[in-house]
N, CA, C and O of each residue as an XYZ file, in Angstrom:
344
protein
N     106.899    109.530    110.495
C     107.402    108.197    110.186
C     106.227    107.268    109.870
O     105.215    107.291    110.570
N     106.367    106.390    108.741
C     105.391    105.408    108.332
C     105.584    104.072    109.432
O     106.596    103.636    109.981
N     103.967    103.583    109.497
C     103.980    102.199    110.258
C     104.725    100.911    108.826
O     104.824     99.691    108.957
N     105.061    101.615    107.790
C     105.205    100.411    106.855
C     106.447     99.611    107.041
O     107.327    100.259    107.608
N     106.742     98.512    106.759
C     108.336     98.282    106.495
C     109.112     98.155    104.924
O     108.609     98.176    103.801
N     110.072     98.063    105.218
C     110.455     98.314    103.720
C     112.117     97.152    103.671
O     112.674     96.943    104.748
N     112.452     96.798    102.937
C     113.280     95.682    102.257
C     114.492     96.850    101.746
O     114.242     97.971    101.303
N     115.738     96.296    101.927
C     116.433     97.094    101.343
C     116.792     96.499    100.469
O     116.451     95.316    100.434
N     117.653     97.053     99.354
C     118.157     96.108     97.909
C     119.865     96.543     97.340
O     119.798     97.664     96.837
N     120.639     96.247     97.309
C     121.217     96.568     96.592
C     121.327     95.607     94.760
O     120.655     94.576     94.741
N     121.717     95.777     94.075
C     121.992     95.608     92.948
C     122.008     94.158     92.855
O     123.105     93.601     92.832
N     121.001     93.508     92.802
C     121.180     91.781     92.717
C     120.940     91.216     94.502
O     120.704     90.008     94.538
N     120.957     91.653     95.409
C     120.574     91.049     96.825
C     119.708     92.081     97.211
O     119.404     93.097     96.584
N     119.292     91.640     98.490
C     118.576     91.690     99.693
C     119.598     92.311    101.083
O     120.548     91.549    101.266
N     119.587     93.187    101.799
C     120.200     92.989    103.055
C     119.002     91.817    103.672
O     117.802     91.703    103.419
N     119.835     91.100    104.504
C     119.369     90.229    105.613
C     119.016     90.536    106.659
O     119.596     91.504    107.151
N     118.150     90.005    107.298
C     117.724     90.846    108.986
C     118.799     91.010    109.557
O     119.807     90.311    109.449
N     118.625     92.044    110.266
C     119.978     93.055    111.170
C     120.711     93.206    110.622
O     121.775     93.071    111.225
N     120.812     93.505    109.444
C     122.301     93.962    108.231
C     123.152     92.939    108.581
O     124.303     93.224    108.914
N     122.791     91.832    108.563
C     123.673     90.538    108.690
C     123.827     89.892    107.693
O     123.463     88.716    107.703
N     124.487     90.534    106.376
C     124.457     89.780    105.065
C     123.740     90.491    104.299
O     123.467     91.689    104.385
N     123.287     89.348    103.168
C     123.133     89.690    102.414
C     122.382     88.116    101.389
O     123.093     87.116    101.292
N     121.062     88.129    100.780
C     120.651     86.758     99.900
C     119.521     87.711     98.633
O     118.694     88.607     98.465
N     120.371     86.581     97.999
C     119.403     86.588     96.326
C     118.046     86.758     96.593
O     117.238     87.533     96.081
N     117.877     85.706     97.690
C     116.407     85.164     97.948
C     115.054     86.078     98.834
O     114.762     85.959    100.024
N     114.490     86.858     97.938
C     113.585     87.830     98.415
C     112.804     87.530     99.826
O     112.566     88.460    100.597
N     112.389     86.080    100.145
C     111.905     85.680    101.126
C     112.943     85.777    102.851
O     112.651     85.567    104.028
N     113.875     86.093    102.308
C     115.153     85.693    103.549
C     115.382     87.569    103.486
O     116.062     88.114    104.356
N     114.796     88.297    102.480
C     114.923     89.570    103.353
C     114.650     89.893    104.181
O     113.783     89.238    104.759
N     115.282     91.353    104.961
C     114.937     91.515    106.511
C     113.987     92.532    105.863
O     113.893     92.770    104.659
N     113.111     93.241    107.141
C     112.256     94.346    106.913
C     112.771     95.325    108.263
O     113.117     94.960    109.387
N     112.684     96.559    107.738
C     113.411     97.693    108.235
C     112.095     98.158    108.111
O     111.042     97.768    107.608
N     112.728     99.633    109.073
C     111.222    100.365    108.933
C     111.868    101.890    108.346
O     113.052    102.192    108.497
N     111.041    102.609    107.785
C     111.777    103.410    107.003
C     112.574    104.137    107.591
O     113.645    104.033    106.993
N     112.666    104.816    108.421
C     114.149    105.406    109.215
C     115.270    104.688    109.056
O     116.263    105.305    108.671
N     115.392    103.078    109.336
C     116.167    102.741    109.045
C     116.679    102.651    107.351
O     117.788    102.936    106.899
N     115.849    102.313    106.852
C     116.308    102.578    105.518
C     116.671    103.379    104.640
O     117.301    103.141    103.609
N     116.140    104.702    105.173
C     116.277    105.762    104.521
C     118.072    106.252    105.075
O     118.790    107.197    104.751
N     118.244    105.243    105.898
C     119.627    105.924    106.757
C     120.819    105.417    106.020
O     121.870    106.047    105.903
N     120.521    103.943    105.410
C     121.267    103.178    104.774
C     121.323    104.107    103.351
O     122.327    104.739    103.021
N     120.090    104.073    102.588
C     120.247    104.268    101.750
C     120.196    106.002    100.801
O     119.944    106.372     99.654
N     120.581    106.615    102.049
C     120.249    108.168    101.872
C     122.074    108.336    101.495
O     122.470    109.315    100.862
N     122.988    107.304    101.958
C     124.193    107.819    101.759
C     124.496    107.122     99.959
O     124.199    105.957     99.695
N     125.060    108.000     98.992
C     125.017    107.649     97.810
C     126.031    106.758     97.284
O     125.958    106.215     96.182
N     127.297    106.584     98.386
C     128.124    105.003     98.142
C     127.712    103.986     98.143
O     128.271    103.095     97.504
N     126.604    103.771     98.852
C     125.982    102.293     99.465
C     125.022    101.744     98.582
O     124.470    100.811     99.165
N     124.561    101.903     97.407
C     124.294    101.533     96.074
C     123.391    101.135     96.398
O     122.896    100.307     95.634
N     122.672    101.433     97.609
C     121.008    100.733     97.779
C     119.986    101.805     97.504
O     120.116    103.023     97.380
N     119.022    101.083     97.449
C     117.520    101.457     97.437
C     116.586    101.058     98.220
O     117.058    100.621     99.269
N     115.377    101.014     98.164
C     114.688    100.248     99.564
C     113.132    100.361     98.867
O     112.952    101.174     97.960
N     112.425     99.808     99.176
C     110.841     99.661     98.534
C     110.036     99.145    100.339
O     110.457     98.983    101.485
N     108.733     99.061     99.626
C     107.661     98.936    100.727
C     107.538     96.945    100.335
O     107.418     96.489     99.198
N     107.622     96.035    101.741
C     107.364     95.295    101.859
C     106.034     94.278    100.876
O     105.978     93.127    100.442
N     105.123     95.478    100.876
C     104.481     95.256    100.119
C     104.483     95.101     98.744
O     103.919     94.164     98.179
N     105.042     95.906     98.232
C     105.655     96.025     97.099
C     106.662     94.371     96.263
O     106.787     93.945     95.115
N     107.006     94.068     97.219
C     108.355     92.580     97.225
C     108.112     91.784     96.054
O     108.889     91.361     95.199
N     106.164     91.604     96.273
C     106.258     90.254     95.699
C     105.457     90.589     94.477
O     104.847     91.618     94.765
N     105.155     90.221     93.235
C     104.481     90.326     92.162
C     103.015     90.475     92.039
O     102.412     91.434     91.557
N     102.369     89.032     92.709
C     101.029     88.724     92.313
C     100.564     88.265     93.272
O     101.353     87.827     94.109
N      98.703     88.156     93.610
C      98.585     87.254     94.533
C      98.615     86.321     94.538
O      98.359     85.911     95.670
N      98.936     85.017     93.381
C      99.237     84.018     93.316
C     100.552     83.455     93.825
O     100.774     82.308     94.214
N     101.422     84.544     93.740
C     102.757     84.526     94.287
C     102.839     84.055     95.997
O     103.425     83.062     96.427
N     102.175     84.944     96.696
C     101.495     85.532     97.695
C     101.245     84.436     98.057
O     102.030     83.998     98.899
N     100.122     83.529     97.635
C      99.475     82.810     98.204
C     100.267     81.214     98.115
O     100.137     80.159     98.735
N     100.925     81.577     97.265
C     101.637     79.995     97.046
C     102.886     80.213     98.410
O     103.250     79.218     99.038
N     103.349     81.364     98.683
C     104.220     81.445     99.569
C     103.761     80.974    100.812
O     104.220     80.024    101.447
N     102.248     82.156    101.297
C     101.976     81.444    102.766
C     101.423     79.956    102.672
O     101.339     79.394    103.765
N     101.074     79.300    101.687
C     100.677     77.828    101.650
C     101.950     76.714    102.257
O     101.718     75.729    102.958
N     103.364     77.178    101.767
C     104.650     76.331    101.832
C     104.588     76.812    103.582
O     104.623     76.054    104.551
N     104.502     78.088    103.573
C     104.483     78.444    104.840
C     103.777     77.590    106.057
O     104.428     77.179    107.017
N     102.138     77.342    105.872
C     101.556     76.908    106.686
C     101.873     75.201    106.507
O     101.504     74.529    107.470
N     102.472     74.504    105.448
C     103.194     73.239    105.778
C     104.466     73.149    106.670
O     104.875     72.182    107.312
N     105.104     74.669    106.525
C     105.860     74.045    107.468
C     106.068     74.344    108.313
O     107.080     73.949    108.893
N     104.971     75.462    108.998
C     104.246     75.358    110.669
C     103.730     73.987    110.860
O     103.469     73.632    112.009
N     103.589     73.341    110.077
C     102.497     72.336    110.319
C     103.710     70.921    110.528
O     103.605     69.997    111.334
N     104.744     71.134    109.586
C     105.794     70.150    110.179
C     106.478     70.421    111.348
O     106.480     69.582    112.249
N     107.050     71.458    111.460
C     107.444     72.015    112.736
C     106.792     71.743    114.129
O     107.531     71.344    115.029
N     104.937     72.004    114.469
C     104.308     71.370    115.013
C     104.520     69.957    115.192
O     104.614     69.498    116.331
N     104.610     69.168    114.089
C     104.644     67.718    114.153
C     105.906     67.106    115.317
O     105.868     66.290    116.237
N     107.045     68.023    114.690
C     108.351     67.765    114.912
C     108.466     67.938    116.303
O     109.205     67.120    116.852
N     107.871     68.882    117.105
C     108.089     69.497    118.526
C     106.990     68.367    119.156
O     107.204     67.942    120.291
N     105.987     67.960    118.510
C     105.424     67.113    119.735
C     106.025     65.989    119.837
O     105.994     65.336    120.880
N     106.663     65.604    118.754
C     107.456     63.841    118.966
C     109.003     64.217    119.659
O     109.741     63.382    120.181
N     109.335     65.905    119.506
C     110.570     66.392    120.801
C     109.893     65.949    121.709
O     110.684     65.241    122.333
N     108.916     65.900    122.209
C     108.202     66.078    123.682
C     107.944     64.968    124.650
O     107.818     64.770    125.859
N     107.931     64.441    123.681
C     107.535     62.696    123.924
C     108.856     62.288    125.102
O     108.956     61.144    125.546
């Protein structure tokens, strides 16, 4: 078994973490690890496929513009919990 994770896909979505759905939106995919995926998608009704996490995103510009939105909004979130605190 690989340490990698992997994204499952069907035809236009994403499964969602814990096979809870389903989104367009590549970022709101869940990551499985390949056992699990290979379990989903080894049966040939279930119209999925599955790739390496790595694989997801295009470019490193992609990449990097993602964790940037990211670290703003650790950084609001932070903001937000210390004025909870108050």
């Amino acid at each position: 078994m690989s340490d990698k994770l992997f994204v499952i896909k069907k035809p236009g979505v994403y499964w969602r973490p814990d096979s809870c759905g389903y989104t367009n939106n590549r970022i709101e995919a869940g990551f499985y690890t390949e056992d699990e995926a290979k379990e989903v998608c080894d049966d040939p009704r279930s119209g999925c496929t599955y790739k390496p996490v790595a694989e997801l995103f295009e470019s490193k510009a992609e990449i990097d513009a993602i964790i940037a939105n990211l670290e703003t909004i650790k950084e609001q979130m932070r903001l937000h919990a210390s004025e909870v605190a108050k």
